[in-house]
BABA-243357 format. One line per 3 residues: number of its first residue (from 1); their letters; for each residue x, y, z of C-alpha. Coordinates in nm, 2 decimals. Example, Ala and Ser with C-alpha at 12.3 -4.5 7.8 and 13.67 -1.06 7.14 Angstrom:
BEGIN
1> AS> 1.23 -0.45 0.78; 1.37 -0.11 0.71 .
This chain:
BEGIN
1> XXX> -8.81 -6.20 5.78; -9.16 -6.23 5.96; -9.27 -6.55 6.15 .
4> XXX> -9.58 -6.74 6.07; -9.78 -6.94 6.31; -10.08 -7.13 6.16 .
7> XXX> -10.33 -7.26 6.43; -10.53 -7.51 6.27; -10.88 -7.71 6.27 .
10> XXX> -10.82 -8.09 6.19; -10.91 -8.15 5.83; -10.91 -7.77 5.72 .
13> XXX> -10.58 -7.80 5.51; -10.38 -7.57 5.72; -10.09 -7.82 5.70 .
16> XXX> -10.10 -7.81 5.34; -10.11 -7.44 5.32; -9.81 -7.42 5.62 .
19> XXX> -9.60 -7.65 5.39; -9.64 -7.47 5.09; -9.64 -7.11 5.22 .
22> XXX> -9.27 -7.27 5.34; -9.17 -7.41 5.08; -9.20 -7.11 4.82 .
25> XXX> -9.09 -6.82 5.11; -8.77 -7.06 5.15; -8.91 -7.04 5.51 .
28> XXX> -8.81 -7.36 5.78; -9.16 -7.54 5.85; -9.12 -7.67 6.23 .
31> XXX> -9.47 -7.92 6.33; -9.50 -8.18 6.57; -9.23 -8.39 6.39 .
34> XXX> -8.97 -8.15 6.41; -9.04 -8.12 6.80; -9.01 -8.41 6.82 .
37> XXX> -8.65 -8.49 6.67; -8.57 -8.17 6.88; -8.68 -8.43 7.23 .
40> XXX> -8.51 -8.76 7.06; -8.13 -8.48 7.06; -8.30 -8.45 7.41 .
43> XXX> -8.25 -8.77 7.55; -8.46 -9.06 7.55; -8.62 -8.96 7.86 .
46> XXX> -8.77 -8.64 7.69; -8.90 -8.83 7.33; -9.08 -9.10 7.53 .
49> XXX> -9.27 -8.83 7.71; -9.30 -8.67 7.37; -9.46 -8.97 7.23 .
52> XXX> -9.65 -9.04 7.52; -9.86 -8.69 7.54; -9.84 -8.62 7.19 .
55> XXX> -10.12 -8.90 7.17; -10.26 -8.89 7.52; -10.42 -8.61 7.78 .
58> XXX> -10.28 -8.64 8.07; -10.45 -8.68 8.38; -10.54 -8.51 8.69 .
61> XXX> -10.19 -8.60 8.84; -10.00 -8.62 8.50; -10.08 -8.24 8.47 .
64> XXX> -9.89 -8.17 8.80; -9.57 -8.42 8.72; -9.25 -8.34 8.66 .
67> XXX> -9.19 -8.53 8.34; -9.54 -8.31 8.18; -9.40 -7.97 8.30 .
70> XXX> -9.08 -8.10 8.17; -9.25 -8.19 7.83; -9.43 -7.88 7.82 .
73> XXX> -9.15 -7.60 7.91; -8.90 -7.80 7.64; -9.18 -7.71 7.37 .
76> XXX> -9.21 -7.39 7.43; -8.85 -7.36 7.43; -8.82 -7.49 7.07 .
79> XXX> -9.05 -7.31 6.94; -8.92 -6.99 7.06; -8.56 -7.05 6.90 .
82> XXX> -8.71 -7.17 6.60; -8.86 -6.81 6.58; -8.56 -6.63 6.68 .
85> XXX> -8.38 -6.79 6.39; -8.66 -6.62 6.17; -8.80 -6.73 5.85 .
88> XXX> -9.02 -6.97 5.99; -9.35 -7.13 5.97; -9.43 -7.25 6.34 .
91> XXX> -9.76 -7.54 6.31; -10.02 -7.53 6.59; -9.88 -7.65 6.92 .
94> XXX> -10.00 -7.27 7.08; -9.72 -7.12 6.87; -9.95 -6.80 6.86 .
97> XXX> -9.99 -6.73 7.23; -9.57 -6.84 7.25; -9.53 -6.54 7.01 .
100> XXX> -9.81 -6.28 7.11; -9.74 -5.86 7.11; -9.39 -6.01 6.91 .
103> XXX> -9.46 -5.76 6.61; -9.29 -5.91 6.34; -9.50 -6.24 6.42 .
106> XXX> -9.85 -6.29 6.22; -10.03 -6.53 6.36; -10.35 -6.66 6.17 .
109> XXX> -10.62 -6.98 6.21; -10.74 -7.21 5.98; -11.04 -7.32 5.99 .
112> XXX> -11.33 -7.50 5.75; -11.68 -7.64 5.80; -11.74 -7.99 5.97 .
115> XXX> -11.87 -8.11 5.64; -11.55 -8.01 5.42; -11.33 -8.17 5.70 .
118> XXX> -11.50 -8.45 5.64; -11.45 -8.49 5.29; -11.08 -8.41 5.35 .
121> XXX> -10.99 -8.64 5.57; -11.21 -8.86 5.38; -11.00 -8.81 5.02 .
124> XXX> -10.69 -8.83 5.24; -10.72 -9.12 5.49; -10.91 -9.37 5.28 .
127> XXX> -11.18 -9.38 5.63; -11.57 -9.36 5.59; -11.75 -9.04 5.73 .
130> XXX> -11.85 -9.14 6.06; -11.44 -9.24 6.12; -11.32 -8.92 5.97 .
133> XXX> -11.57 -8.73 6.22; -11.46 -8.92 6.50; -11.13 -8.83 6.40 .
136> XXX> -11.21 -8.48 6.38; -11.38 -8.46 6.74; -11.10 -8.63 6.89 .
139> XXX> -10.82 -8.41 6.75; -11.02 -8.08 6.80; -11.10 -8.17 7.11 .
142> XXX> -10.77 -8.27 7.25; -10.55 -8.01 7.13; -10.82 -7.78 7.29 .
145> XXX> -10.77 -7.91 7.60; -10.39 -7.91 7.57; -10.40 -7.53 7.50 .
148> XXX> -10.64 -7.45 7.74; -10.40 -7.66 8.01; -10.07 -7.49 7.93 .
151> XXX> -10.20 -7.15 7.81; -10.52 -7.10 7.98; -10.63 -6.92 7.70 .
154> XXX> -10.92 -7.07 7.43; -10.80 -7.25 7.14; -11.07 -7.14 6.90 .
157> XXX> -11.14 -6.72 7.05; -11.06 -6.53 6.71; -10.95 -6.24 6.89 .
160> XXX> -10.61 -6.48 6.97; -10.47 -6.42 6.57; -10.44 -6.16 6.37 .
163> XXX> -10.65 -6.30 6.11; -10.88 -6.64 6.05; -10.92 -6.79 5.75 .
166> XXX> -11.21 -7.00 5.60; -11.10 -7.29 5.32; -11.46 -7.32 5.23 .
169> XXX> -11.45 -6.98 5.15; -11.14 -6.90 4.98; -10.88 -7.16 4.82 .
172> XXX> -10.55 -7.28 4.93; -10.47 -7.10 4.58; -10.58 -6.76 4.71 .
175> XXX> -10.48 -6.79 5.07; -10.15 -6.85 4.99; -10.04 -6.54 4.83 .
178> XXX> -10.27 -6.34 5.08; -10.04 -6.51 5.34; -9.75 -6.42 5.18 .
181> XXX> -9.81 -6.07 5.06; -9.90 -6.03 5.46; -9.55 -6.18 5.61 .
184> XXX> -9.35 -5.91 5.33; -9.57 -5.65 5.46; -9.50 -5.78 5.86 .
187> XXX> -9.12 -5.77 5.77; -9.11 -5.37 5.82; -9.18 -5.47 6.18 .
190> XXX> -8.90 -5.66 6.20; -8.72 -5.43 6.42; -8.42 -5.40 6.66 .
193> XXX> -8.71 -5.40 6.94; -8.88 -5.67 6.79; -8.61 -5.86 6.84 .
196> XXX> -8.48 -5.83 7.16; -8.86 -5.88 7.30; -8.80 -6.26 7.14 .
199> XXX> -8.47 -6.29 7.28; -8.55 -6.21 7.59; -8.87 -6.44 7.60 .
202> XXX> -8.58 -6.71 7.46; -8.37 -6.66 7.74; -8.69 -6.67 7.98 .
205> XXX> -8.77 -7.05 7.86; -8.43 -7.14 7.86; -8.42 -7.05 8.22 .
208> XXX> -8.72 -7.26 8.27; -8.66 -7.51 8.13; -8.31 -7.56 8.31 .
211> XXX> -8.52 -7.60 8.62; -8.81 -7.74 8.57; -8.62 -8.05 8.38 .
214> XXX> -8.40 -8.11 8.69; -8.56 -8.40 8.89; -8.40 -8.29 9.20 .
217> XXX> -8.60 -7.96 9.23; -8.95 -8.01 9.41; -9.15 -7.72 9.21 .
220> XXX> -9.54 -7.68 9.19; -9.51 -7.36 9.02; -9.25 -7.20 8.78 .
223> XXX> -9.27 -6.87 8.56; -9.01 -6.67 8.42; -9.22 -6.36 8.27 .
226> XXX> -8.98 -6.10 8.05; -9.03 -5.70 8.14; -9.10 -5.62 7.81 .
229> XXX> -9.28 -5.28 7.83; -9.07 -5.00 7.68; -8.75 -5.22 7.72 .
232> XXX> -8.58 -4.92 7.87; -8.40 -5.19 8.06; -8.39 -5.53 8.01 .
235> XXX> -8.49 -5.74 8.31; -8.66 -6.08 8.42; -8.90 -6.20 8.72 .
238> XXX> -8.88 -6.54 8.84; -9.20 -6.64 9.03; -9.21 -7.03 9.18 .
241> XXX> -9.34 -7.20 9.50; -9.06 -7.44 9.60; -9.09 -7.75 9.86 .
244> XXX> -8.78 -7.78 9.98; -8.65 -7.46 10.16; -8.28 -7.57 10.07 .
247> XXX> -8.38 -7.58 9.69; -8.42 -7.22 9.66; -8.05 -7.15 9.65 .
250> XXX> -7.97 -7.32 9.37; -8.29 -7.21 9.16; -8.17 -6.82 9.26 .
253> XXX> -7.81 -6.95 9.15; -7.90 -7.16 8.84; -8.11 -6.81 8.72 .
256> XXX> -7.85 -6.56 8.75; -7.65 -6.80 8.54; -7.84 -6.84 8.29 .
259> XXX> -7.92 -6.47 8.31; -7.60 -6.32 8.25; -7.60 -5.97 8.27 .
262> XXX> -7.96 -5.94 8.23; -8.12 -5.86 8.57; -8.34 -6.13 8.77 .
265> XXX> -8.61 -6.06 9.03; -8.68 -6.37 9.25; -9.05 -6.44 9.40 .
268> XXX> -8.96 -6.76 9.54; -9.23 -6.91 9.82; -9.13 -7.21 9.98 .
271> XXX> -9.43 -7.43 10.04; -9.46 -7.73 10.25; -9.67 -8.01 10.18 .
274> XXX> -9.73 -8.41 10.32; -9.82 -8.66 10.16; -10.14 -8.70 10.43 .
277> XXX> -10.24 -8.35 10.41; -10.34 -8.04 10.27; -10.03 -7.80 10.17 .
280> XXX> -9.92 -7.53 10.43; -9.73 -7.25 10.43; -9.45 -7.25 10.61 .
């Protein structure tokens, strides 16, 4: 069947409209919870870190850790499997962008006037307006931020889903079955070509993440893009700038594992850098 992603404005009842959408398509519903049992099976390394930036932004040197890249590759790992499985509504968390040009994906945005947020969160949270704002602006705001961080790409640009939807304007009762009349009629995409595209963005994050969660490997930079146009051929390109020279071995070796008979490119730059001064090519 198709896959749903539902981006979401804080207080707009996306979440309610997720769950039920789920719950009558017998689809799986994967949110912020679910990810996060997925990093607790992790280790207790990975669901600390899950906890920790699930509630905070990280800073200028957070962003550039090892633990947030970590964080952040093991996400986008999850997310893509849960889709591969199919039947599945993926909540917020940039599932959209994870899943873009993927044809049997429809990807929509929920949104809702400031005012009606208010009174949601109002009704639901037992807080006065000036607290259900703040909690508005704060969540808004943050995962914002957190998009624009891992995806570069803006959170709220309508042309990033296929459709957005307005609770003030229509019901949960009559988005609903638009939803779901949409994801039958997104099934006859559902193709043989569909679905190698998400496999092979699957095995792209799996090769990630494989890296970028080993603590040994000094990596600034790490992408594994999927050739996806026309997939005459199947193929992958790794792109990274490593600082230690001895490291990239074992990234090329780790890769081609991983890879199996699907054909790697390697763009590996090795990068020095000190502690008391600027990075340099070396």
């Amino acid at each position: 069947m198709a896959i749903l992603t539902i981006a979401r404005k804080f207080g707009s009842g996306g979440r309610e409209i997720g769950q039920t959408v789920a719950e009558q398509m017998g689809y799986q519903y994967v949110d912020r919870k679910r990810i996060l049992d997925d990093m607790r099976n992790a280790g207790l390394q990975w669901e600390k870190q899950a906890k920790y930036y699930d509630e905070n932004y990280p800073n200028v040197w957070e962003r550039y850790d090892w633990s947030f890249r970590g964080f952040a590759a093991l996400n986008q790992s999850y997310f893509l499997n849960y889709a591969l499985k199919d039947k599945v509504v993926i909540m917020g968390r940039g599932g959209n962008f994870l899943l873009r040009a993927v044809p049997h994906a429809l990807r929509i945005r929920i949104i809702a006037p400031i005012e009606k947020r208010i009174e949601r969160v109002m009704e639901r949270g037992e807080v006065n307006s000036e607290n259900a704002r703040w909690l508005i602006d704060k969540a808004d705001h943050e995962m914002s931020r957190a998009i624009y961080l891992i995806y570069g790409k803006d959170w709220d640009h309508p042309s990033e889903y296929d459709k957005v939807l307005d609770t003030a304007v229509q019901s949960a009762e009559e988005i609903i079955p638009w939803i779901k009349d949409a994801l039958i009629e997104r099934e006859k995409y559902n193709t043989e070509k569909a679905r190698k595209i998400l496999e092979l963005r699957v095995l792209a994050a799996k090769i990630k993440v494989e890296i970028t969660i080993n603590p040994r490997f000094c990596i600034s930079v790490l992408e594994v893009i999927p050739k996806e146009e026309g997939l005459i051929e199947q193929g992958l390109t790794l792109h990274g700038i490593i600082h230690n020279q001895k490291d990239i071995k074992d990234v090329e070796e780790i890769a081609k594992r991983l890879a199996g008979d699907v054909p790697i490119e390697f763009h590996l730059q090795y990068r020095w850098h000190s502690r008391f001064g600027p990075w340099q090519f070396r």
